[in-house]
N, C-alpha and C positions, 0 to 999 in steps of 0.2 A: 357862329360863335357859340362857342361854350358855355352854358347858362352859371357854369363854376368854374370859378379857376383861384388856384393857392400859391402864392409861396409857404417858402420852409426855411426855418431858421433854427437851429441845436440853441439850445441849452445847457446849465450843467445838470447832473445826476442822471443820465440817460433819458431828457426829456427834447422835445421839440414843441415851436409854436408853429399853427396854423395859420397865413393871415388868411380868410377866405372871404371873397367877394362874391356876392352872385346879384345875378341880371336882374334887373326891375320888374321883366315878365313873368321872368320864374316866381319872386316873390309876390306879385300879382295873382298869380296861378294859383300859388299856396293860399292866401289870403281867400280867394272866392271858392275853393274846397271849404275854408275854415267855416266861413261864411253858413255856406248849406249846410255842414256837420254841427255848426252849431245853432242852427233856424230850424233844425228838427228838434230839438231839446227843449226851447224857448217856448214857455205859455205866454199867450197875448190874446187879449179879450176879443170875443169877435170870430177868432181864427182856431181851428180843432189844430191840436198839435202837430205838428210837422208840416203845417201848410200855410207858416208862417212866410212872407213872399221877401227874398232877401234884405233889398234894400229899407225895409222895414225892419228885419233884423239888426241890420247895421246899426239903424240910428237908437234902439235898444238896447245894445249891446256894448256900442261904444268903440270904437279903432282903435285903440289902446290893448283892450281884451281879444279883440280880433286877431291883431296882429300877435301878439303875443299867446294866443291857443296858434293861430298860424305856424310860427317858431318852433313851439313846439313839435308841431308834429313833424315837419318838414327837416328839423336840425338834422336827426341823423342820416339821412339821404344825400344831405347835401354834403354833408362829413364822410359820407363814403365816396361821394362821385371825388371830392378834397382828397383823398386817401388814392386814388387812384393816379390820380396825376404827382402827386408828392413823391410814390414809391417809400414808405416809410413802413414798417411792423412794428404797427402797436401792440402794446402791452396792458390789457386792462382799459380800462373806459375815458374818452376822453375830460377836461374841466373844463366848465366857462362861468369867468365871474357874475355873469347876469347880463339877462336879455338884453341885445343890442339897439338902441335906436333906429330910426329907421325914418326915412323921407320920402312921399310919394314921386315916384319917377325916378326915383336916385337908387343906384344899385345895394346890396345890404352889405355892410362889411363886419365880421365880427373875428374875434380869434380863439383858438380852442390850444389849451394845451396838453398832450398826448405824451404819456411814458412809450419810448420805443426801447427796441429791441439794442440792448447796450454793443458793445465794440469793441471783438473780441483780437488782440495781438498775438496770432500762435506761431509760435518757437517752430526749431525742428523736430521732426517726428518719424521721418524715417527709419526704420527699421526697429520702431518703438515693441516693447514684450509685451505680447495679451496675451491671456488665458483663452484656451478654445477647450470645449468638453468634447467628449467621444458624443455621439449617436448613441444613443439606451434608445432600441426601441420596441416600445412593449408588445410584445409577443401575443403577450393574451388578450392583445384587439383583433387577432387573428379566430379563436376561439369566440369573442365575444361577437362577433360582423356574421361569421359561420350559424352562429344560433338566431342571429336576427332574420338570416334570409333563411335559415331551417322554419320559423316562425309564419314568415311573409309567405312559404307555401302551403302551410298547415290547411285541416282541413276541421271540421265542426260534421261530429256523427252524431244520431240521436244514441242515448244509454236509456235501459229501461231499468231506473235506480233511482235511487234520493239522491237530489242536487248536493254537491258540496263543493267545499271553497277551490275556484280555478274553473269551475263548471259555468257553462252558458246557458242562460235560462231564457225561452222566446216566451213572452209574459202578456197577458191584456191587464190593463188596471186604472182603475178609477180613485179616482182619491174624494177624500169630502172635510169637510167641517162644518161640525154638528150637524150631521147629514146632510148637508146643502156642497155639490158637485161644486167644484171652483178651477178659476180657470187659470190651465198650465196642467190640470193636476190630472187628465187622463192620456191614453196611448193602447194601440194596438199592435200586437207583433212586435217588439221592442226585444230585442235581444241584450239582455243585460251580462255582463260576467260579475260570477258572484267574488268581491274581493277585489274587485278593480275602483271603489269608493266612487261609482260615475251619482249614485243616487244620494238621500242626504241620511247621515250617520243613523245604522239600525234598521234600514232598511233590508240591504244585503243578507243582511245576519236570519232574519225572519226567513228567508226564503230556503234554509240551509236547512234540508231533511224533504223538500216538496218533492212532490212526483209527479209527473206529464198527468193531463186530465185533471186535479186537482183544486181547488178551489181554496183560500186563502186569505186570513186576513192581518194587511199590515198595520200596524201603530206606531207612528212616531212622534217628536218635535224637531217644528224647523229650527233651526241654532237663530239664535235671539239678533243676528247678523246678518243673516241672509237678506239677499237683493232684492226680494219684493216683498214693500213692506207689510201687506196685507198676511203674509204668513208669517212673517218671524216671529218668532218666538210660540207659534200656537203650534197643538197638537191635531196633526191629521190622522186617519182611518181611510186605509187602500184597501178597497176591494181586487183580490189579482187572481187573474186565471194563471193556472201552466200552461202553457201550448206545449212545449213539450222543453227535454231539458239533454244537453248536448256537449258533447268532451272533446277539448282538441287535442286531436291526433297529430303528430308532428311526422314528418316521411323522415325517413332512414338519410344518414349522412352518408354517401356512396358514390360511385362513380355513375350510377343510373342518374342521381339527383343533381349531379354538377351538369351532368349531357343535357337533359331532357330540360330542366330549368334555367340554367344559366350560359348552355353552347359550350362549356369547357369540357374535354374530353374524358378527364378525369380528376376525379376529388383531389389529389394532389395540385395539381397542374391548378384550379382553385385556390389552395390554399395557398400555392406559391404566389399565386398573382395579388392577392388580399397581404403578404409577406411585401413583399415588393414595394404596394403602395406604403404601408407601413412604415417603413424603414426609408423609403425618401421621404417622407413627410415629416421624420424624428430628425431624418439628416437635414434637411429645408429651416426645421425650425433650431438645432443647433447652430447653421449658419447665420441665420437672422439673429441672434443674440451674439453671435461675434461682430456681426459688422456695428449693431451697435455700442459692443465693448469698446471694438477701434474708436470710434466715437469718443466714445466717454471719457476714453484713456489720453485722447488728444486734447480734447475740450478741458480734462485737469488738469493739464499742465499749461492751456492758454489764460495771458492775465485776459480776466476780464471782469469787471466790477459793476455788481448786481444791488441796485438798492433796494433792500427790504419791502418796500416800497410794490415793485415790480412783482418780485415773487408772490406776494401774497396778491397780488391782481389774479395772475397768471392760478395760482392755485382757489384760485374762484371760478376761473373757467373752464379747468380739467372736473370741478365743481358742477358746472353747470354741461358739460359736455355728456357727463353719467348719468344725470337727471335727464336728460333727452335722451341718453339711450337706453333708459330705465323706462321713460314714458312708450315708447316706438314697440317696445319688448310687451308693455301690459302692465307694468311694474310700479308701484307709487312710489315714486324717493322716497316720501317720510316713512313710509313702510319699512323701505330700505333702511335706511338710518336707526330706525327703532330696531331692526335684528343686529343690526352693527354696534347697537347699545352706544349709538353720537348723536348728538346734534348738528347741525348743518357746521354750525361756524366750529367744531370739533374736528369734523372731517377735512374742512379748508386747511386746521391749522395744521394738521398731519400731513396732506399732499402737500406743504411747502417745500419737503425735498424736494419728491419728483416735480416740484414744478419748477424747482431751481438748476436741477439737473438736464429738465426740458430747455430752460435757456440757454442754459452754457451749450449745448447741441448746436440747438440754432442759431446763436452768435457763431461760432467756431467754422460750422458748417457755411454760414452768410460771409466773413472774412476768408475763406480760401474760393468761394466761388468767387470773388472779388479780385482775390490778388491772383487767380488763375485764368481768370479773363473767359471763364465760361461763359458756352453760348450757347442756344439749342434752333435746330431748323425745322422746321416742318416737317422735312422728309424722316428726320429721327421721333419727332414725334408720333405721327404715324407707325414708324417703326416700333417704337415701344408700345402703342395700341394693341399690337396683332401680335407683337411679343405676350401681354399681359392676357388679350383675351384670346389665345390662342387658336385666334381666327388668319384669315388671309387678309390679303393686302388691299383687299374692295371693301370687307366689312370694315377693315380699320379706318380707313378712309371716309367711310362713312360716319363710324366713329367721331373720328376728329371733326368733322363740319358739323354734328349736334354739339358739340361741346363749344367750338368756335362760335357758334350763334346763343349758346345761350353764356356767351364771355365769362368763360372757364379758361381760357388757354392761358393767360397769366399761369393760374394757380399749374396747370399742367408743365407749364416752361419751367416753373419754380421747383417741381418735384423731383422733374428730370435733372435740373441742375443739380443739386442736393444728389441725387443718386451716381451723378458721375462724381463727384467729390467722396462718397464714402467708397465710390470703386476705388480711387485713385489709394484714398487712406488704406484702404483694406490690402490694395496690391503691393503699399511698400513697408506693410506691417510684417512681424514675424511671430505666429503663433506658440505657443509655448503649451504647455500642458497643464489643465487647469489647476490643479493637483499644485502643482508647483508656483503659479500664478498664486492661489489663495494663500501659500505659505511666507511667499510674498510679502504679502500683503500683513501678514500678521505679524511679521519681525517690523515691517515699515510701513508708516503713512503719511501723508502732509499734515495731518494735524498733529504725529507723535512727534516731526522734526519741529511743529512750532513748539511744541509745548514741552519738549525736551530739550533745543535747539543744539539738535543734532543736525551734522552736517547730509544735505540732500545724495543718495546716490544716484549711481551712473544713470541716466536718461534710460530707460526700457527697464526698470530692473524691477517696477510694478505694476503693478493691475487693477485701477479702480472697479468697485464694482459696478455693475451694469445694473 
């Protein structure tokens, strides 16, 4: 038996109630987690902290606070394993009036209520007008990929000259404050380039006129920011040798350099293949902006009604979605936000388009997988694995059983589905030329017919923006 199990009941405003029950064991379970998580915290005379012995905790603590730190931690677990049986998409975080009661040996029943994903009625759409753009694809990543791998086989000669900026210097150095050697601050054979900003500002600069053999002395200050604080803000004194000082030579762009380095026969024959990749990947990403025009262009013309409400959840989580991919990258949001010159709740209030834009998709997209009875089998899922990672049909296979164990395939069925619905939109769509599409759009819009009340024209004869 299922330690959860929910009914679901709609509301108005795109909301649903949870009733959710769970088993006495589970709550049990929760309860004596809570228990130890909270008997490490607990001072009690006698006992060194953390070696408070439970049920001593209990009777300090009280079953009242127990259970209720219990709940806490335990709610949203239990509101996911709820969420999985319901089959609902929420929107934004669920409510609960306040911690439920609760009886020893009697299961726990509370209920949450969840803004879901509203319900969307889409018209015809058949042979609806999008704009599609040509392919522009920039040329000059052809020259620019060319210099990268001209670069990648460069070589580092010694020059018997003064260093200057773009020169490679192989350096010994010692750093001090107030004559006293600190640590971080020496290195041997350190190959620096001068101009590449790897050291901290004014260093480079000093080394610009040295000559191999040489002997040197740097002076700087660490920036009053830097990462160990034992330096910021103070003035150090590098002792630096030259070891010697070194130019890189780049090899000649040729039919020898395409053979001997990269197996192409010749420099063209290179440059056509770096064209190539180019120009599918402009065309790759022109098609992916159309299929989501068809989209877009479908989902405006479906009713579907968004409460305020919704959208600003929703733009708290495209919100929090860039803060985790700002974190993964190195990046501090608020670092973020400060060059975007916003504050957090500034930025939410801007993505409320795209986040309103993001719903009407997945409504739109969620009502025709529905009225079209899509279905997806294992053997297509696999099939789209080995499609996606361009492997065979073992490795996909394999694929799909790590994802199947770690209970992914939901989310995989759901994607697939979704993806044969925008085939379907896109197949009986008819492209138009963007050019024409945006002019469109500028003689007509649904808000110029509200707000003119001008009569709507003919079905396909605009193009929301994407």
């Amino acid at each position: 038996m299922t330690p959860v199990t929910v009914s679901t009941s709609e509301l108005p405003e795109a909301t649903a109630k949870l009733e959710i029950e769970v088993s006495p064991d589970a709550v049990e379970h929760a309860i004596e987690h809570a228990v130890e998580h909270m008997a490490g915290e607990i001072k009690i005379p006698g006992f060194r902290q953390g070696k408070v012995p439970p049920e001593l905790a209990r009777q300090k603590l009280g079953e009242d606070a127990i259970f209720e730190h219990a709940f806490d931690e335990s709610v949203g677990g239990w509101y996911g394993e709820a969420l999985e049986q319901a089959e609902i998409a929420p929107i934004g975080s669920p409510s609960l009036e306040s911690v439920p009661a609760w009886s020893k040996g009697e299961p726990l029943k509370f209920e949450l209520t969840v803004p879901v994903r509203p319900i969307a009625e889409v018209g015809e759409y058949e042979g609806i007008e999008v704009g599609k753009k040509d392919a522009e694809p920039d040329l000059s990543a052809v020259d620019s990929e060319l210099a990268t791998m001209q670069d990648r086989f460069s070589k580092l000669e010694d020059v018997d000259r003064p260093a200057q900026g773009g020169d490679f210097v192989d350096i010994n150095f010692l750093g001090k404050l107030d004559d006293t050697p600190f640590e971080g601050g020496a290195g041997n054979d350190y190959v620096l380039e001068l101009g590449s900003g790897q050291f901290i500002p004014g260093f480079e600069e000093q080394l610009t006129g040295a000559k191999a053999g040489e002997d040197t002395t740097v002076t700087v200050t660490f920036p009053s920011d830097y990462g160990a604080e034992h330096l910021a803000g103070k003035e150090a004194v590098f002792e630096v040798h030259i070891n010697s000082v070194k130019e890189k030579t780049l090899p000649e762009l040729n039919d020898e350099f395409a053979s001997e380095n990269l197996g192409y026969d010749t420099l063209q024959e290179l440059k056509d293949e770096i064209k190539t990749r180019v120009t599918e990947a402009a065309e790759k990403e022109v098609e992916q902006e159309y299929r989501w025009a068809v989209v877009d262009a479908v989902a405006k013309q479906a009713k579907i009604e968004i409460p305020h409400g919704h959208i600003h959840s929703r733009a708290h989580e495209l919100w929090h979605e860039l803060a985790n991919s700002l974190y993964r990258r190195g990046i501090d949001p608020n670092a973020y936000l400060q060059a975007m010159g916003q504050g957090e709740h500034d930025f939410i209030v801007s993505a409320e388009g795209d986040a309103e834009q993001t719903i009407r998709r997945e409504a739109t997209i969620a009502a025709l997988i529905e009225a079209q009875g899509i279905t997806i089998t294992e053997d297509e899922m696999v099939d789209a694995i080995a499609e996606d990672m361009g492997e065979g049909r073992d490795s996909a296979e394999e694929q799909f059983k790590a994802i199947k164990e770690a209970g992914g395939i939901k989310q995989l069925e759901n994607e697939l589905k979704a993806r044969k619905v925008i085939d379907d939109l896109v197949a009986k769509a008819t492209p138009i030329p963007w050019e024409q599409a945006e002019a469109r759009e500028a003689i007509w819009t649904p808000e110029k017919e509200e707000s003119e009340g001008g009569a709507k024209p003919a079905e396909g004869l605009w193009t929301p923006g994407s």
